[in-house]
C-alpha positions as CSV (number, residue, x, y, z in Angstrom):
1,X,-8.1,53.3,-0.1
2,X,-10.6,55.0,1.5
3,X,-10.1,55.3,5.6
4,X,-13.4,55.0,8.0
5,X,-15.1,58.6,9.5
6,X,-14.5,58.4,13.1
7,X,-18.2,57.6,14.9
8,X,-19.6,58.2,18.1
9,X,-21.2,55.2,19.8
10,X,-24.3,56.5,22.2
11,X,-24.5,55.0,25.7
12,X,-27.6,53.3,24.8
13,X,-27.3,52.8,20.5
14,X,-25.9,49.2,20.3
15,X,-28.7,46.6,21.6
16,X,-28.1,44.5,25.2
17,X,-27.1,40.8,24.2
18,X,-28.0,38.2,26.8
19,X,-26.1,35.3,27.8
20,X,-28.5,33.4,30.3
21,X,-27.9,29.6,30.0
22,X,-26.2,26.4,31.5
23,X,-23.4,27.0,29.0
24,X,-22.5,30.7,29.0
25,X,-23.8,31.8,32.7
26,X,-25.7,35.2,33.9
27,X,-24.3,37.7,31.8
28,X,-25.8,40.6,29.4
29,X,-23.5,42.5,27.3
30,X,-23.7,45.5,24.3
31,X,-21.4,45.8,21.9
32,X,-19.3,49.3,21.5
33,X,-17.5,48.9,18.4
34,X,-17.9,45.9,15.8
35,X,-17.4,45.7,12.3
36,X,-20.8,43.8,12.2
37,X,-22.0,47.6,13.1
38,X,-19.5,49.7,11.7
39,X,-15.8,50.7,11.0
40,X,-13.9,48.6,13.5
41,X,-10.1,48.6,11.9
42,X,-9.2,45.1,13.7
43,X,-10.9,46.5,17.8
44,X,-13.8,44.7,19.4
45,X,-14.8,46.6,22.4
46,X,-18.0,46.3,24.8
47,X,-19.6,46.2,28.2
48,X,-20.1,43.2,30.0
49,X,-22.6,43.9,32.5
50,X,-23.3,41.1,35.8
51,X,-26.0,41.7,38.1
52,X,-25.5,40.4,41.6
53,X,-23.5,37.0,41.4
54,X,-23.9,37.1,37.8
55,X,-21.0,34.9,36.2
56,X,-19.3,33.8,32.5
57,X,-18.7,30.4,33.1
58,X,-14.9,28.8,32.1
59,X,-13.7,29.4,28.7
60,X,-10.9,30.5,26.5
61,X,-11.0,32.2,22.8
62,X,-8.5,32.3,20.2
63,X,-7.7,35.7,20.3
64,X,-6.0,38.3,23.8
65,X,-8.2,40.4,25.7
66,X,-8.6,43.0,27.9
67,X,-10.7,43.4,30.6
68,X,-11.4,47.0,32.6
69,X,-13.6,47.0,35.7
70,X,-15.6,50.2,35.5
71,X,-18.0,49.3,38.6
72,X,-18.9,46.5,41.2
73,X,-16.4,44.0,42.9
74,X,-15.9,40.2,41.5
75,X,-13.2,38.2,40.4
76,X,-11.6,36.2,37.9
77,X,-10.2,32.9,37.8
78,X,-7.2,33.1,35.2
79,X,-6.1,29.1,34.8
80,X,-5.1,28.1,37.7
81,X,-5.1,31.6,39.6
82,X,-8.2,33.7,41.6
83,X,-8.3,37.5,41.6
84,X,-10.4,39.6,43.1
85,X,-11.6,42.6,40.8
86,X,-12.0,46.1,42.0
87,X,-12.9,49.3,39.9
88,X,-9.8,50.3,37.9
89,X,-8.4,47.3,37.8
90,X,-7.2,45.6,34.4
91,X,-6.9,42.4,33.2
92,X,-4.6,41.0,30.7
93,X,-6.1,37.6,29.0
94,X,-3.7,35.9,26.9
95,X,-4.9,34.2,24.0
96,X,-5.8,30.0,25.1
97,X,-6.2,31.4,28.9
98,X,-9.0,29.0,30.8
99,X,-11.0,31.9,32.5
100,X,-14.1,33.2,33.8
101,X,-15.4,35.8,35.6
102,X,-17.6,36.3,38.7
103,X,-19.2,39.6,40.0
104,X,-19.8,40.5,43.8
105,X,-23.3,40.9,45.4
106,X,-23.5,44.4,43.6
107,X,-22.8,43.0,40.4
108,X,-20.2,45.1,38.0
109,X,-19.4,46.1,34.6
110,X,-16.6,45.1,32.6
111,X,-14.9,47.1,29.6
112,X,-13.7,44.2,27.5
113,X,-11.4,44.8,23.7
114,X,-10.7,42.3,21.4
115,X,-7.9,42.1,18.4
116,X,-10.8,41.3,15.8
117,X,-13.3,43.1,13.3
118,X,-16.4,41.9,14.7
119,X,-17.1,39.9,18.0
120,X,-18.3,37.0,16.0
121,X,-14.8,36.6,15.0
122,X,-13.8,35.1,18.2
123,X,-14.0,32.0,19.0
124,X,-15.3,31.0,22.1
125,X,-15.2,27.7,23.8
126,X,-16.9,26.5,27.0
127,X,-17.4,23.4,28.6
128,X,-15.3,20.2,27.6
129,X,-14.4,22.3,24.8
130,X,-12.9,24.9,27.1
């Protein structure tokens, strides 16, 4: 079996993605690794970026994540529990977890990984289907 070349991902290679609706919220993001793009072995990685009270509305997906604050201030609600979010901090989302996230005045960036080949492999659900 033949193994995947490493790859270097450019700052600005993978297009911005916009989530800008009723059901989603305020929030662009671009895609690091993705098997939809390349060799992914089982990571989904990307940058979640809020401007100024940007916001993911509440949701949970069938897979874990992490969550890394690179910039900004927010928070996260995680079930029944509020956070705030300050640079460095990481965030451990179990699999099934109601949660959403909520930037500061600033806005902020979020690292996010999921356990998947390609982001479309997870399942998101929002709303009453949250």
């Amino acid at each position: 079996m033949d193994r995947p070349l490493p790859i270097i991902i450019r700052r600005d290679d993978p297009d911005i993605q916009n989530w800008d609706d009723p059901q989603h919220g305020q929030v662009s993001f671009r895609l690091l690794v993705d098997g939809a793009a390349g060799p992914s072995e089982g990571v989904v990685q990307g940058i979640a970026i809020f401007g100024a009270d940007g916001f993911e509305n509440p949701h949970r997906h069938d897979r874990p994540e992490t969550v890394h604050l690179l910039e900004g201030t927010g928070t996260a609600r995680l079930g029944d529990r509020e956070v705030d979010l300050n640079p460095g901090d990481t965030v451990f989302v179990p699999a099934g977890t109601i949660h959403e996230w909520r930037a500061g005045t600033n806005g902020m960036r979020l690292l996010f990984t999921f356990p998947a080949d390609r982001f479309d492999d997870v399942a998101y659900r929002f709303g009453a289907d949250a």
